[in-house]
C-alpha positions in Angstrom: 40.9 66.4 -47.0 38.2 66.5 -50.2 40.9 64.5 -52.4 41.7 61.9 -49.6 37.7 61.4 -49.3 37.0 61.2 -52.9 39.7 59.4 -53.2 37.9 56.9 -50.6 34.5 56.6 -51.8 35.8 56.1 -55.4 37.3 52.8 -54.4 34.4 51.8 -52.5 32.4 52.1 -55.6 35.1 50.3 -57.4 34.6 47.5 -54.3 30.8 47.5 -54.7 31.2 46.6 -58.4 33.6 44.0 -58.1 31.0 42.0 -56.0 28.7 41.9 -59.4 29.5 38.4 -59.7 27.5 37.6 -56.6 24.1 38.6 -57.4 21.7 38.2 -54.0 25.0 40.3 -51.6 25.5 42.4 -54.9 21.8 43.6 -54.0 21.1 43.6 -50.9 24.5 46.0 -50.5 23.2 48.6 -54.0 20.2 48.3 -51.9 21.8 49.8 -48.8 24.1 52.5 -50.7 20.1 54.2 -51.9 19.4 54.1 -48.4 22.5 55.6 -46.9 22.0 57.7 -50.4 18.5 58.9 -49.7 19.7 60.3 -46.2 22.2 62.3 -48.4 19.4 63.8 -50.4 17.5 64.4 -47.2 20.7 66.1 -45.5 22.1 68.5 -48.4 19.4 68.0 -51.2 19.8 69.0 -54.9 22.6 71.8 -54.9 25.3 71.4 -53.0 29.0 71.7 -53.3 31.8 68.4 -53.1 33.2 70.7 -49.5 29.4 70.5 -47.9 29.2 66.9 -48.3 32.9 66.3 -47.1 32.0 67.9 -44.3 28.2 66.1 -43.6 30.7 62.6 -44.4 32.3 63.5 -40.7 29.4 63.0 -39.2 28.1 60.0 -40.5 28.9 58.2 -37.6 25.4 60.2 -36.4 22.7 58.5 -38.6 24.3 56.0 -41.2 24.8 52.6 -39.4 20.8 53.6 -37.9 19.6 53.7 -41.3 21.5 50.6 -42.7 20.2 48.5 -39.5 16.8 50.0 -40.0 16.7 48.7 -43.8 17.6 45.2 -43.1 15.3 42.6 -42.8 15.3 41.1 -39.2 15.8 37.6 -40.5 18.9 36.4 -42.4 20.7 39.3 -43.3 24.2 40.2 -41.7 25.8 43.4 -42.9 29.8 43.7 -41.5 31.7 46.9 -40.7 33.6 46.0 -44.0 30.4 46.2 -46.0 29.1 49.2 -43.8 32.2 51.3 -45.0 31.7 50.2 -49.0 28.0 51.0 -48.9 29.0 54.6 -47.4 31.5 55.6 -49.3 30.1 54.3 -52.6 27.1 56.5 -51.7 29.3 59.5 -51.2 30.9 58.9 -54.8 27.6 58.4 -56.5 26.1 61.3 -54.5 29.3 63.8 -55.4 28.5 63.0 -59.1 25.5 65.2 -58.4 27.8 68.5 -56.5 27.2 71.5 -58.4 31.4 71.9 -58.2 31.6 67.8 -59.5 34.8 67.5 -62.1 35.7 63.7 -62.8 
């Protein structure tokens, strides 16, 4: 299952760059991905292993779309599922860079 989700949050990150070209949504959703990151940091902090975050990326259901929805502005900003799913897995691939078992 840990190659499947890398796998995953790789090509979210891959997604997240390709929309460079768009500054303002290119922000507001590297914006969101330190968010959903932070609440990585707060779950599993500095040393942990790629198998304990797959396993805290089952449960994101829990406290991810709360956090995004809590760091939007109330005015003028619309985040879809789509972009809900790049923001969390790009997180997860920037956060596994940091697994004390991380190989590239």
């Amino acid at each position: 299952m840990l190659a499947s989700s890398r796998s995953q949050w790789e090509e979210a990150r891959r997604r997240l760059d390709a929309e460079r070209a768009d500054g303002v949504r290119y922000r507001q959703l590297v914006d969101l991905t330190e968010v959903v990151t932070a609440g990585l940091r707060r779950r599993l902090g500095s040393m942990f292993t790629l198998a304990a975050l797959d396993e805290l990326y089952a449960d994101t259901e829990q406290w991810v779309p709360l956090a995004i929805s809590e760091a939007l502005p109330s005015e003028g900003s619309r985040v879809t599922i789509a972009d809900t799913a790049v923001v969390l897995d790009a997180a997860f691939d920037l956060y596994a860079r940091g697994a004390v078992d991380h190989r590239p």
